[in-house]
C-alpha positions in Angstrom: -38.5 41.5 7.6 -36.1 39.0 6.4 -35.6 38.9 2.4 -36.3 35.2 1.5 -32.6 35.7 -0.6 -30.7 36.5 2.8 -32.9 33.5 4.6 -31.6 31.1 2.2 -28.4 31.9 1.3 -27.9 31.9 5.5 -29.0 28.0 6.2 -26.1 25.7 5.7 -29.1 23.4 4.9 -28.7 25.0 1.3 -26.4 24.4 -1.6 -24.7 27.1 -3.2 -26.3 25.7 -6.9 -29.3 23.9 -7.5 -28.7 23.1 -11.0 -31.0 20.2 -11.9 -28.1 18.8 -13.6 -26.0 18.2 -10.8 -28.0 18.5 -7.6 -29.5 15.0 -6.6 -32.2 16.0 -3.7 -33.5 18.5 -6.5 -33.7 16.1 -9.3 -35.6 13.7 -6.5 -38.1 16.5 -5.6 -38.4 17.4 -9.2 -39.5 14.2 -10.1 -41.6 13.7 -6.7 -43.0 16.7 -6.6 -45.5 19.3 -8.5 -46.5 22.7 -8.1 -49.6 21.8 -6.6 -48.0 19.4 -3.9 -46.0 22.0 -2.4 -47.4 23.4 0.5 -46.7 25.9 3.1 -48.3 26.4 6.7 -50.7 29.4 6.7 -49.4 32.2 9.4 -51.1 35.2 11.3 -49.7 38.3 10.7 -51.5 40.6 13.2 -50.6 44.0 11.5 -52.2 43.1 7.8 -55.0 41.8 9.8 -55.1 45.2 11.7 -54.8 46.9 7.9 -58.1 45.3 7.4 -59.9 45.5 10.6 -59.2 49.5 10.5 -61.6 50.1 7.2 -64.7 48.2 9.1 -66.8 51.1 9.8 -65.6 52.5 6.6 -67.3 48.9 4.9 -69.9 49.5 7.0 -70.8 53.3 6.1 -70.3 52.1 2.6 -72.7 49.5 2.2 -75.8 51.4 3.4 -74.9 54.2 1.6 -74.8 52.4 -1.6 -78.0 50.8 -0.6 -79.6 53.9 -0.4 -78.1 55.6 -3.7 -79.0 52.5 -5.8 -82.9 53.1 -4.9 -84.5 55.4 -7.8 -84.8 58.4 -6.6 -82.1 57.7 -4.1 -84.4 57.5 -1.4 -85.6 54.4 0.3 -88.5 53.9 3.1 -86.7 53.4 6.5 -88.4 49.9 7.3 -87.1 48.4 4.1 -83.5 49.3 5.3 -84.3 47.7 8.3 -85.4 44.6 6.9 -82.5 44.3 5.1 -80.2 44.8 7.9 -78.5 41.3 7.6 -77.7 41.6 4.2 -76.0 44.4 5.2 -74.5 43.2 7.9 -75.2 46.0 9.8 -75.2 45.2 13.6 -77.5 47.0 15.2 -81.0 49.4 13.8 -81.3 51.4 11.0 -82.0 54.4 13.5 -78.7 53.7 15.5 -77.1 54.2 12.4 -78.5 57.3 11.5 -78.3 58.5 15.2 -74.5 57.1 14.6 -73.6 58.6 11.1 -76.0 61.8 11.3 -74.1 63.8 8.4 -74.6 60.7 5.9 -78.8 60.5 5.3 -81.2 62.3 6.5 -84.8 61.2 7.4 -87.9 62.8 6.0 -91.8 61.7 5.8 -93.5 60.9 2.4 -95.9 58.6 1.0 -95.0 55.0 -0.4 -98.4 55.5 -2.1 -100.6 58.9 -3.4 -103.0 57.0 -1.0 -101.4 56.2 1.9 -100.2 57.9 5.4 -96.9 59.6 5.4 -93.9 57.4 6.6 -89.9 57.9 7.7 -87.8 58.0 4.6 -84.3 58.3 4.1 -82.1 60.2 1.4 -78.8 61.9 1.2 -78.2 64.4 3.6 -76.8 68.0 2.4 -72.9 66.6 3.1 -73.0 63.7 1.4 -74.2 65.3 -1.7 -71.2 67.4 -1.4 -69.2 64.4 -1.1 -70.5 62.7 -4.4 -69.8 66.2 -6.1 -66.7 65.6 -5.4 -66.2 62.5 -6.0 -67.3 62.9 -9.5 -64.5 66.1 -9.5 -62.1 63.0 -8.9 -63.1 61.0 -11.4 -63.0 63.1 -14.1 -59.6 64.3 -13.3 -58.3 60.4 -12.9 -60.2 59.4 -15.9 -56.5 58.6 -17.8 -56.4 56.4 -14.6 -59.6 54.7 -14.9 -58.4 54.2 -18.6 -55.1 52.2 -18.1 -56.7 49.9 -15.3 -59.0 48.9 -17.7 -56.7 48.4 -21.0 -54.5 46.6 -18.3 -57.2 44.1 -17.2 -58.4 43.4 -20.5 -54.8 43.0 -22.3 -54.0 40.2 -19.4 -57.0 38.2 -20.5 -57.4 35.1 -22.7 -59.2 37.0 -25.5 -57.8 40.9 -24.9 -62.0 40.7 -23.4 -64.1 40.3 -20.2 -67.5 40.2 -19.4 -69.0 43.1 -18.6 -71.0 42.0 -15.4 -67.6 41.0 -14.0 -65.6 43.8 -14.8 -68.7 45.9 -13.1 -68.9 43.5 -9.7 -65.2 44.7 -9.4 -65.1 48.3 -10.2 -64.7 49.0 -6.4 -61.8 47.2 -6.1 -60.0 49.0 -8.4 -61.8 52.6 -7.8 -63.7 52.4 -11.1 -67.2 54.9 -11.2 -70.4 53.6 -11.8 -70.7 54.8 -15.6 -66.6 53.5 -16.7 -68.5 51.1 -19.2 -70.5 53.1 -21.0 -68.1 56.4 -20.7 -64.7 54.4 -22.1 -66.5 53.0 -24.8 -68.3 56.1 -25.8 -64.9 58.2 -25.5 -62.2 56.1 -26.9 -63.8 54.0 -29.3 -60.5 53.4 -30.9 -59.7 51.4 -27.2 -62.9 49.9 -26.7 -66.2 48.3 -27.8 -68.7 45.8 -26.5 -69.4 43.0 -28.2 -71.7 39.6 -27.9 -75.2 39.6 -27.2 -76.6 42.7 -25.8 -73.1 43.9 -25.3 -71.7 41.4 -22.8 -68.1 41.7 -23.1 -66.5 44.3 -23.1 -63.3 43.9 -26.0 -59.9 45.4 -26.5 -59.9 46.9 -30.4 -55.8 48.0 -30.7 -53.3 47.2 -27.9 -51.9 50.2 -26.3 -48.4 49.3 -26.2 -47.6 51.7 -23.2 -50.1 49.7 -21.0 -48.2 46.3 -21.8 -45.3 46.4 -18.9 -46.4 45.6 -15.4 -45.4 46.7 -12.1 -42.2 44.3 -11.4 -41.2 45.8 -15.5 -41.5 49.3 -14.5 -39.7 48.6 -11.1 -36.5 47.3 -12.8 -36.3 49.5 -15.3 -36.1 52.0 -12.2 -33.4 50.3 -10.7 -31.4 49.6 -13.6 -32.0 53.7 -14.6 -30.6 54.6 -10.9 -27.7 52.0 -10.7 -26.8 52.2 -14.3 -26.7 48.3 -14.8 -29.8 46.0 -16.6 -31.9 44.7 -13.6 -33.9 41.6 -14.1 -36.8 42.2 -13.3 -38.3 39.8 -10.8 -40.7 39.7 -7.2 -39.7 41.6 -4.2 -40.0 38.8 -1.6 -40.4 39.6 2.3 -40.5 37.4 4.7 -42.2 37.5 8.1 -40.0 37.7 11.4 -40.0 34.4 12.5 -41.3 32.5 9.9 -40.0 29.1 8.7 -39.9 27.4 5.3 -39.4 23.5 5.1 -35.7 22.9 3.5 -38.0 21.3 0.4 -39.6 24.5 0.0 -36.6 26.8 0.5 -35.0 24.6 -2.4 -37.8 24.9 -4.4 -38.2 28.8 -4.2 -34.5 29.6 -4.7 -34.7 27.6 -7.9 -38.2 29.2 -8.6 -36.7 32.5 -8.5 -34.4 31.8 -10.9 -36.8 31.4 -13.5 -37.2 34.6 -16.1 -39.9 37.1 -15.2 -42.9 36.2 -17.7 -45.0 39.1 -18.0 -48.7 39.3 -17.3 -49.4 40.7 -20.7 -47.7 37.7 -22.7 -49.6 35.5 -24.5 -49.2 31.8 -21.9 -51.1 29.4 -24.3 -47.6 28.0 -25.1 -47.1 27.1 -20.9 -47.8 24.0 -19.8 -50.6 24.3 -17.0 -48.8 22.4 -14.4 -45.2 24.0 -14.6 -42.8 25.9 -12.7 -42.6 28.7 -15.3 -46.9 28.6 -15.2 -46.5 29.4 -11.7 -44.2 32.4 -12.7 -46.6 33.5 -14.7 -49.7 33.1 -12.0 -47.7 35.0 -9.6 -47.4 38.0 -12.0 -50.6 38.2 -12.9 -52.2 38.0 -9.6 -49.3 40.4 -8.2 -50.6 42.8 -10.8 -54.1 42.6 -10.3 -53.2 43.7 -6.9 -51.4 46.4 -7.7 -54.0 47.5 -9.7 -56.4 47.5 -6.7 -57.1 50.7 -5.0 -56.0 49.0 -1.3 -53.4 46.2 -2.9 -56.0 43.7 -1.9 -59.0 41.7 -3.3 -61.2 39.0 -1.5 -60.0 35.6 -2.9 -63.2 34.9 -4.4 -63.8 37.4 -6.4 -60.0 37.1 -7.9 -61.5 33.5 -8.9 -64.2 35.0 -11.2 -61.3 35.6 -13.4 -60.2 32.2 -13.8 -61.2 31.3 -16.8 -60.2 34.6 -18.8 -56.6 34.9 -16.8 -56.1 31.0 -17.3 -55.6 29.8 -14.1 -56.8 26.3 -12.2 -59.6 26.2 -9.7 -56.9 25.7 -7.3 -55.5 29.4 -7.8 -55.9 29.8 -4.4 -53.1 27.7 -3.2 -50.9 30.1 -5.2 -51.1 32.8 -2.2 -50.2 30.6 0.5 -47.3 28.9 -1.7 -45.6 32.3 -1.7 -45.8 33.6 1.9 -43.2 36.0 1.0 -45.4 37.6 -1.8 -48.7 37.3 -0.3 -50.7 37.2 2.6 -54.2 36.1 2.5 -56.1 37.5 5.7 -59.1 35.3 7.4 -60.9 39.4 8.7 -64.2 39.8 7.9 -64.8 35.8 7.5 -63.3 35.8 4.2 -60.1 35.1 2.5 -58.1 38.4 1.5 -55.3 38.3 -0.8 -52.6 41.1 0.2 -49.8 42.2 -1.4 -47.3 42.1 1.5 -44.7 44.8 -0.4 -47.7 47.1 -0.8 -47.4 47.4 3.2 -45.1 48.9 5.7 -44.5 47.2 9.2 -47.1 49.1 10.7 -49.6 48.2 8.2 -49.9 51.0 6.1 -49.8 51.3 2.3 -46.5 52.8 0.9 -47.7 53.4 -2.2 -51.0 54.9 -2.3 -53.6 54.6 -5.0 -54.9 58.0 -6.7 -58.5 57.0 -6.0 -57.8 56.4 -2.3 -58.2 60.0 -1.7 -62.1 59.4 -2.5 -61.5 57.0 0.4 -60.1 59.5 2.7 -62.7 62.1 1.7 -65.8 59.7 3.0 -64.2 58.6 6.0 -63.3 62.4 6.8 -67.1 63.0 6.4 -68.5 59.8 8.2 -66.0 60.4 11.2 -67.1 64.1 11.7 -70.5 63.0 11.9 -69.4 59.8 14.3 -67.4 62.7 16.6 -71.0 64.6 16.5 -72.6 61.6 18.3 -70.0 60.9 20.4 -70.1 64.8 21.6 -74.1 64.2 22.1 -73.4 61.0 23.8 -70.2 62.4 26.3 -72.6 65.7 27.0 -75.7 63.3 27.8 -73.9 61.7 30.5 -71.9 64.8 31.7 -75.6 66.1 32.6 -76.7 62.7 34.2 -73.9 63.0 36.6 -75.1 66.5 37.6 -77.9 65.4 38.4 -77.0 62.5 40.0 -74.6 64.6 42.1 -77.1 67.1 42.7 -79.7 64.3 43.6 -77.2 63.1 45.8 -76.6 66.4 47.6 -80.1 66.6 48.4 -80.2 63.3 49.6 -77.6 64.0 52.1 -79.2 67.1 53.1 -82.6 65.6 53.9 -81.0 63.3 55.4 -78.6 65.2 57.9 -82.2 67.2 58.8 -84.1 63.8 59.5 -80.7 62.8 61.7 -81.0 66.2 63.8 -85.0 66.3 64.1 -85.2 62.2 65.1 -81.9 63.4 67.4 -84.3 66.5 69.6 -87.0 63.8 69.4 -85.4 62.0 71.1 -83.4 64.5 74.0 -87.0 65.5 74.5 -88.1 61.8 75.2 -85.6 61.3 77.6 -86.1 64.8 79.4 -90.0 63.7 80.0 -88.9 60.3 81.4 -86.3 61.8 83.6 -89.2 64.3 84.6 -91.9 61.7 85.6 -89.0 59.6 87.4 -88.7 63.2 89.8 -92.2 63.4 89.9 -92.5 59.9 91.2 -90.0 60.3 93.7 
């Protein structure tokens, strides 16, 4: 990867200052030109496409599971998994699945009604109860985790509060558990409270100072505590190989650069919508967000059911593909995926890893053993076809070599009794 710094400073298509002051082609553009109306070419990048295209069957595992733990009782009837296959998206049967994923439910007869015949039911098998054990090991050992993601996402919005639907359609995103709402407000009631109508929104009461620096803050204080000099602090920007800015656009961003870091956590009333420095501030809030995530990515849309608290436009999404050195917004799946490109090495992998990804890790360990299982079934299931294919085939040949030697002395004979008439007749 080329730093965006290195590709500019490089092209002679650049001038060493683009002071507004004195640089004529930016004073044109300036005036020419808003946020909005720059645009950049969207570009594959095969290997953050690969990043998501690994954690399919995880998706997929994950979906029915949740399906089935959401049931009361967790347990569900096997035909009304199946008719809801294509919400799911699952690809093939409910019984491939199973026969697929045999370690994560487990099928069992019982009665939809007191009245009525016994039917195929699924539930959690024995290992995946094990798993959620776990799991809720993990969370309660993360818990001062699960409490600065949330401070952090309600200390970048409007009114330091979010509704609580949204903040629960997220919580996978950023590896919150089920119960975060009612848990944080029942154990840090100085933090928390919810508020409105039924309880709605859920509300900040103090700001925690120590939650108010963001990623790119903590970053540069790093740097400047290593190197012994004040760093600014400001976006780590990586450019693809091979990819090309339009000299507009290089201008643009070099200048763009050069604006102070504005922090997610400041108040941006005070910012015109349609600025440069309201860009800046975009940027850092969506960069944080990601970072917040457990896999440094979130589906475009659901970023968008933030607008309104985090104050940006309904164009947001333009942001991502403005700053191709920040972001990458993947097309897998069949929906757009904003990734934080500094979150991921050249082969695709996270640098940084997430505490709650080792929940992650723990599922997929148990969902592959049980896909190995079926592939073991599957491998020994044709092993034994081919013996007996071989062994048919042996047979064959042997029956057949025996019909070869009887029709053969059928035949000697024949032509021994024809030889003897023709003496007879002579």
């Amino acid at each position: 990867m080329l730093s965006l710094r290195q590709y500019l400073s490089s092209s002679q298509l650049v001038p060493k200052t683009l002071n507004p002051r004195i640089h004529p082609i930016y004073k044109r553009l300036h005036r020419s030109m808003g946020v909005s109306s720059l645009k950049v070419a969207w570009r594959k990048d095969a290997t953050l496409d690969a990043a998501i295209e690994r954690d399919k069957r995880f998706r997929l595992c994950s979906r029915v599971v949740r399906e089935v733990l959401n049931e009361p009782g967790h347990r569900i009837p096997l035909r009304y998994l199946e008719k809801r296959r294509e919400r799911l998206r699952l690809p093939f049967r409910a019984k491939t699945f199973l026969s697929r994923f045999p370690n994560l439910l487990e099928l069992y007869p019982d009665r939809i009604k007191p009245s009525s015949p016994p039917v195929p039911f699924l539930r959690p098998s024995p290992r995946l109860l094990s798993f959620l054990s776990l799991q809720s090991s993990i969370y309660s050992h993360l818990e001062p985790l699960v409490l600065s993601k949330v401070c952090k996402l309600l200390m970048m919005s409007r009114h330091r509060a979010l509704p609580a639907h949204k903040l629960f359609s997220v919580k996978r995103d950023f590896g919150l558990p089920d119960d975060f709402l009612v848990s944080l407000v029942g154990r840090h009631p100085h933090l928390f409270r919810l508020v409105g109508a039924g309880g709605d929104h859920l509300e900040l009461v103090s700001w925690p100072e120590e939650y108010a620096r963001s990623v790119i803050e903590h970053r540069a204080d790093e740097e400047s505590r290593i190197i012994g000099v004040r760093m600014r602090p400001n976006f780590a920007i990586r450019l693809p190989k091979g990819f090309y800015l339009r000299r507009e656009m290089r201008e643009w961003t070099r200048d763009w650069l050069e604006i102070p870091y504005i922090s997610p956590y400041e108040d941006a009333s005070r910012l015109h919508p349609a600025s440069p420095e309201m860009e800046k501030r975009n940027v850092a809030v969506f960069h944080e967000l990601l970072s917040l995530s457990v896999l440094r990515r979130m589906a475009v849309p659901v970023v968008g059911k933030f607008s309104e608290e985090y104050r940006y436009s309904n164009e947001f999404a333009n942001t991502f593909t403005r700053h191709p050195g920040i972001f990458y917004v993947s097309l897998k799946g069949g929906i757009k995926t904003a990734m934080l490109r500094e979150a991921y090495d050249e082969h695709g992998e996270l640098v940084d890893r997430d505490p709650f990804l080792q929940i992650k890790d723990k599922f997929m360990e148990m969902m592959e053993e049980g896909h190995r299982e079926w592939m073991e079934r599957i491998r020994n299931k044709r092993e034994a076809v081919q013996k007996d294919l071989e062994l048919m085939a042996r047979k064959n040949a042997e029956l057949s070599v025996g019909d070869y030697e009887t029709c053969t002395g059928e035949n000697n004979q024949r032509h021994y009794d024809l030889a003897l008439m023709d003496d007879l007749t002579c």
